[in-house]
C-alpha positions in Angstrom: 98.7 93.4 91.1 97.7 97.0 91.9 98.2 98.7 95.0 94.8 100.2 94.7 91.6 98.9 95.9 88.2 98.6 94.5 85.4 100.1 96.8 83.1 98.4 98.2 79.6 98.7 98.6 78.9 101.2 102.0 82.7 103.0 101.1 84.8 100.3 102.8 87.4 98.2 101.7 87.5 96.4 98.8 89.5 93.6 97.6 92.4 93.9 95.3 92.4 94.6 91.5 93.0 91.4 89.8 92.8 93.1 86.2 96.0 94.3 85.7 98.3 96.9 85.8 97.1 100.6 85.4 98.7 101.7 81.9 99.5 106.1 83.3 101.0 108.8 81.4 103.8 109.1 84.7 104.1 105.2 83.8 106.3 106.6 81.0 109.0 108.2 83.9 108.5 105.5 86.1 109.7 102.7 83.0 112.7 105.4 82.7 113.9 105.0 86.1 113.9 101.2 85.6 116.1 101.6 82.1 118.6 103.8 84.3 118.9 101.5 87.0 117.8 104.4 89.2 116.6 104.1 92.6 114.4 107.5 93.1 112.3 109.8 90.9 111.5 112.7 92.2 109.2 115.0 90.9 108.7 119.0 91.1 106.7 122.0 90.1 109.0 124.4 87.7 112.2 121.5 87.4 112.3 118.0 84.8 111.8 114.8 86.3 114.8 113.9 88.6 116.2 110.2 89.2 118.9 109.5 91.4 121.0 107.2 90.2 123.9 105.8 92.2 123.5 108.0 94.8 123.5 110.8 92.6 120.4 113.2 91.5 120.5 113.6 87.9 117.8 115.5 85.7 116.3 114.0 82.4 116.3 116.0 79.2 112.4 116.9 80.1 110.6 120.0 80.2 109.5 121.2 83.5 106.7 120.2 85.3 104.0 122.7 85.8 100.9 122.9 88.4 98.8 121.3 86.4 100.9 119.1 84.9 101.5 117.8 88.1 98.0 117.0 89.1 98.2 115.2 85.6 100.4 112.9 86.8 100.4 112.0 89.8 96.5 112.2 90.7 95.2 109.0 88.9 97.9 106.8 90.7 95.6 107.2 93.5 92.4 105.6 95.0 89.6 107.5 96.8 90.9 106.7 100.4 94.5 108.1 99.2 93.3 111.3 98.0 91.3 111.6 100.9 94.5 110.9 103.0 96.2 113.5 100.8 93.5 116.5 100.8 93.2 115.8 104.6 97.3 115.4 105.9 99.3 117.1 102.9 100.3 113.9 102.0 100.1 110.7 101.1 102.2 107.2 101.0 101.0 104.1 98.7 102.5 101.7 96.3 102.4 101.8 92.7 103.2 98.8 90.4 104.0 99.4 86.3 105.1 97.4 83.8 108.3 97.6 82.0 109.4 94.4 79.3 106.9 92.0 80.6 108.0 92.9 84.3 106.0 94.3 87.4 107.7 97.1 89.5 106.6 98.2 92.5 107.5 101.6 93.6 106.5 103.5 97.1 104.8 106.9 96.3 105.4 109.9 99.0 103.0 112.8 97.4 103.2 116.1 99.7 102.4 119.4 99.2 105.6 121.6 99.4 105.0 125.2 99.7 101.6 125.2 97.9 102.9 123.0 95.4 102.8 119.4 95.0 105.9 117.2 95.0 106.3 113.6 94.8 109.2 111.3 95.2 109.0 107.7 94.5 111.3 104.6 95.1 111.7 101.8 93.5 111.5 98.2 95.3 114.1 95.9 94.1 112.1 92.8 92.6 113.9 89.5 94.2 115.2 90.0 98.2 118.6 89.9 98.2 120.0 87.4 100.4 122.5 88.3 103.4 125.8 87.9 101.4 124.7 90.2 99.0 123.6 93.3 101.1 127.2 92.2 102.7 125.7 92.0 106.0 127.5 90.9 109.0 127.0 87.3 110.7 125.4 88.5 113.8 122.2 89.8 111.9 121.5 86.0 110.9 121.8 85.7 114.2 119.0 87.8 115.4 116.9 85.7 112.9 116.8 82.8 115.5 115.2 85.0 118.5 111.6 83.1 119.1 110.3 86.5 120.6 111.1 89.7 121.5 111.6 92.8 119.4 114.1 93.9 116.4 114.4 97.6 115.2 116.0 98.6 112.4 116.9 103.0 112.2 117.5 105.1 109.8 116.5 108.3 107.4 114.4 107.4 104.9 116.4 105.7 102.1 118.7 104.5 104.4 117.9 100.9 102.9 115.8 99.5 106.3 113.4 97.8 104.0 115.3 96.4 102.4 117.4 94.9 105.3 114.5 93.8 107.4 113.2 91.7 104.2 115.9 90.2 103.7 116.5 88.9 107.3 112.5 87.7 106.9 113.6 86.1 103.7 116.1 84.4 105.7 114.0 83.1 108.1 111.7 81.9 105.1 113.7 79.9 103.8 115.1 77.9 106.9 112.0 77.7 109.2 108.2 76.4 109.0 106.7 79.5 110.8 103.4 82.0 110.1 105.2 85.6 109.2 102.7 88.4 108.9 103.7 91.6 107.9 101.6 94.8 108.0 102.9 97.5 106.1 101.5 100.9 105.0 102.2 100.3 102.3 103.6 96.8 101.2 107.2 97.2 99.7 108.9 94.0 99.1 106.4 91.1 97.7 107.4 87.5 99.2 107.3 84.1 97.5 106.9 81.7 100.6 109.1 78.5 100.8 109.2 77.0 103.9 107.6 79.7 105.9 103.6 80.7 105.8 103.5 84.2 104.9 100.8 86.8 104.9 101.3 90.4 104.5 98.2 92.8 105.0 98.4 96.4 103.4 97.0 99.2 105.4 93.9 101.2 104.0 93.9 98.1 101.0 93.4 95.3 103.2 92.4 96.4 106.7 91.2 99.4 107.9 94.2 101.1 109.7 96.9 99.6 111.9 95.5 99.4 115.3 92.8 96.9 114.0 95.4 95.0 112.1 97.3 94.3 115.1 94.0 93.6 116.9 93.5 90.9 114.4 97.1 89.6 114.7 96.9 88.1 117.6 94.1 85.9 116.4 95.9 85.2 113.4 98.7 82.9 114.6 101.9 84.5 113.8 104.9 83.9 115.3 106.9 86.4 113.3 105.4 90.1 112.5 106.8 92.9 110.8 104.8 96.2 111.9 106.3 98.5 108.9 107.4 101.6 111.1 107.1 102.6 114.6 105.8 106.2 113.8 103.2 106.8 117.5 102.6 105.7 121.0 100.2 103.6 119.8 102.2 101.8 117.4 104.9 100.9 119.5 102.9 99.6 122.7 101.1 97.1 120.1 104.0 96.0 119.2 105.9 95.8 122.2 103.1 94.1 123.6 103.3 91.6 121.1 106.8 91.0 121.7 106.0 90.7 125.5 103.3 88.3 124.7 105.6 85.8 122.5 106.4 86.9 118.7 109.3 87.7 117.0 108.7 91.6 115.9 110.4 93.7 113.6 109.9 97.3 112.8 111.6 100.7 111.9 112.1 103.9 113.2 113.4 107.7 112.2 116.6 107.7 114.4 120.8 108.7 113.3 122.2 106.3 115.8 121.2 103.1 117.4 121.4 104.7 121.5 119.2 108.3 119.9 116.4 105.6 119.4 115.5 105.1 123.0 114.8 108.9 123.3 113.1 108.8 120.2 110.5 106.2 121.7 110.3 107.7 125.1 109.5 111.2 123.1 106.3 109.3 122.0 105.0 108.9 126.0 104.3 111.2 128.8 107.0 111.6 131.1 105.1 109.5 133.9 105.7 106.3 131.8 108.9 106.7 130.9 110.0 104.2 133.8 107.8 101.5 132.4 108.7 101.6 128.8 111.9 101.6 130.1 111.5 98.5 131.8 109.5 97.2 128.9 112.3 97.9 126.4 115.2 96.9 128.3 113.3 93.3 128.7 112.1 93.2 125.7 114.4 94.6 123.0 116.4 92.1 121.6 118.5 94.7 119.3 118.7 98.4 117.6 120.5 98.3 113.9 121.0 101.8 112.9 121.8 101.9 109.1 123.2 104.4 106.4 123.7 103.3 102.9 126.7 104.5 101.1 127.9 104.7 97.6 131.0 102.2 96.8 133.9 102.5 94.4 133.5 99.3 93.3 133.9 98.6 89.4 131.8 95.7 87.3 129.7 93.3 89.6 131.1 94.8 92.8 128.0 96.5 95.5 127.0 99.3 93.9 125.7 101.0 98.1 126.7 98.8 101.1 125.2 99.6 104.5 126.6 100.8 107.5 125.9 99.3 110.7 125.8 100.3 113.8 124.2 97.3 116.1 123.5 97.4 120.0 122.3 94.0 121.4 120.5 94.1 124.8 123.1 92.6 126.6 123.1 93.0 130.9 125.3 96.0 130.2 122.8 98.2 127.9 119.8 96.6 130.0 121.5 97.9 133.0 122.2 101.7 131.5 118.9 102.0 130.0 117.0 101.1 133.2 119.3 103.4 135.0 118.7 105.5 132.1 122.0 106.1 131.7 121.8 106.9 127.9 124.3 108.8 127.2 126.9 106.0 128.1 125.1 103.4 125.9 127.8 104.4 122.9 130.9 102.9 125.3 129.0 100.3 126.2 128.7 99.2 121.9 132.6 99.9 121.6 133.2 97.3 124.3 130.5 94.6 123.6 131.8 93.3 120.3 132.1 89.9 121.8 128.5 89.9 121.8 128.6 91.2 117.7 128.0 95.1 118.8 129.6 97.9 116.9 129.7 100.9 116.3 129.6 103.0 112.7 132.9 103.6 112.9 133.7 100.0 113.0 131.0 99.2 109.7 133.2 102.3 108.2 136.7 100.7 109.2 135.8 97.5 107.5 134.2 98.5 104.4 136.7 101.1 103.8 139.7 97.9 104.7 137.8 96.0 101.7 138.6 98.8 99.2 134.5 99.0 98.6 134.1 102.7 100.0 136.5 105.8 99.8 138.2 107.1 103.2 136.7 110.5 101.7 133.6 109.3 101.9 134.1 107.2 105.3 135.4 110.7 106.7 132.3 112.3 105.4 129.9 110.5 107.3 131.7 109.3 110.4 130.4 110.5 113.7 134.0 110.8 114.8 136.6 111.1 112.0 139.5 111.4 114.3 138.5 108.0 116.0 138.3 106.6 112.6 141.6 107.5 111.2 143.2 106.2 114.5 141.3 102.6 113.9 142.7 103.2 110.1 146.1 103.3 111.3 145.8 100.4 113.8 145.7 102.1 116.9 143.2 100.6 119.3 140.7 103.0 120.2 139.6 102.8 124.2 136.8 104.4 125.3 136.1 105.9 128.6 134.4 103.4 131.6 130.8 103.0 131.6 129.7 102.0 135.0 
């Protein structure tokens, strides 16, 4: 099924292409990323097509890519309302679907411009969900599965593997309870096969208009689960908090490093004369923040190839307390002491992974926000942090 949409009479929507998959000359680089087992292509002006494979970018035995090779490429994967996107903003996200042996892969397209030059970089979307044990997930994120409303955020860089997270905890829930999940995405990533949940998933620009009148229609819709792809404006989030206030179960992402930097990140999005509310609003709200990295393992045969690190607050009476109080900066103690309640911080994710023998200290050291509090936990000493009221 293509991403793409067939226009409609008047220049709106159209419904989606049932013909087929689009048979493009970049369909060639996409099918060698698939061979590889890569998970990115990128692609720029003057260098060879790059995958990165394993966490690692490696070039293909290509010649470069000029101008107007580029264009080539990368300009028919596009419908009118995407090119339009990426004349107008400098950019443009879809999804792209080609098949390789008799298979469909989806990939999600980012085309930018890049110092007068066009650039693309594209990744591919695994084909089945994997189920919790085997992104090696910890128990409490089944857990959050069973909230009947309230809000779930998931943070992270891009490629920090939030997608891929979220669907599988909506997989979970698919497979264990008889409730209406909609998802609207921009675009859709993971495709899923409904068992004993109703699922519909609306793509925005293919399927409605933008997001603000996708959510309108939500709440006529019946869900009682939503995924609202990521949290990216003002308006975004007070949709979707309002949803959550108004009794749904909401998932969405957000550009953050750490799971307390996310409740600046949202109040960056408001004037300072309502950060009080959204305060309030999140602190009653919220039900959790899961900031996430994905790191490479040195694991051999059928072992994890990435595992993610997690660092989870749950909205406890503690971090409800601080953040009303706002009281940020102590919202990292207040993690280190609420494991009882299935908090932790990435040090902790690091600690455990790096116990199993699945990632390097080297590379635990790496990315740790604090490498000396690390090597203490690696050498069993209990590591206390200051009070927090």
């Amino acid at each position: 099924m293509s991403g793409s949409a067939a226009p409609a009479s008047g220049g709106g929507l159209g419904l989606r292409l049932q013909a087929g998959v689009k048979n493009l000359e970049i369909d060639k680089i996409f099918r060698l990323l698939v061979k590889h087992n890569g998970s990115d292509l990128h692609l720029q002006v003057g260098k060879p097509p790059i995958l990165r494979i394993r966490g690692t970018l490696r070039e293909l035995q290509m010649e470069p890519i000029s101008q107007e090779m580029m264009e080539q490429l990368c300009f028919p994967m596009m419908d009118d309302r995407n090119k339009r996107i990426f004349f107008d903003e400098g950019g443009a996200d879809y999804a792209h679907v080609v098949e390789y042996e008799g298979v469909h892969w989806r990939f999600r397209v980012n085309l930018f411009v890049q110092m007068g030059k066009i650039g693309m970089v594209s990744r591919k979307i695994e084909r089945s969900i994997p189920p919790f044990e085997k992104l090696n997930l910890p128990q409490v994120m089944a857990d959050l599965c069973d909230f009947d409303q309230g809000m779930v955020l998931l943070a992270g860089v891009t490629g920090s593997g939030k997608s891929t997270t979220i669907a599988s905890m909506l997989d979970f829930i698919n497979h264990k309870d008889r409730v209406h999940i909609l998802t609207i995405e921009d675009p859709i990533e993971f495709v899923y096969q409904a068992d004993k949940a109703l699922i519909n998933q609306r793509e925005v620009g293919v399927d409605v208009v933008n997001f603000q009148i996708a959510m309108k229609h939500a709440v006529r819709q019946d869900p009682d689960i939503m995924l609202v792809g990521e949290l990216r404006d003002r308006e975004t989030f007070e949709t979707a908090i309002h949803a959550a206030e108004t009794g749904h179960l909401v998932f969405g992402t957000i550009h953050a490093s750490s799971a307390p930097s996310c409740i600046g990140r949202i109040l960056d999005l408001f004037p300072q004369d309502m950060h009080n509310a959204i305060r309030a609003s999140m602190a009653f709200n919220m039900k959790a923040i899961i900031a996430q990295k994905l790191l490479p393992t040195i694991c051999e045969g059928d072992g994890p190839k990435r595992v993610p690190i997690l660092e989870i607050m749950i909205f406890n009476g503690t971090i409800r307390k601080l953040i009303l109080e706002q009281k940020d900066e102590k919202l990292a103690d207040a993690i280190r002491i609420g494991k009882d309640d299935g908090m932790q911080l990435f040090n902790d994710s690091l600690y455990y992974f790096v116990q199993k023998e699945f990632v390097s200290r080297a590379t635990a050291f790496e990315v740790s926000p604090n490498v000396e509090q690390l090597k203490m936990q690696l050498k069993g000493i209990d590591v206390k942090g200051p009070g927090i009221l």
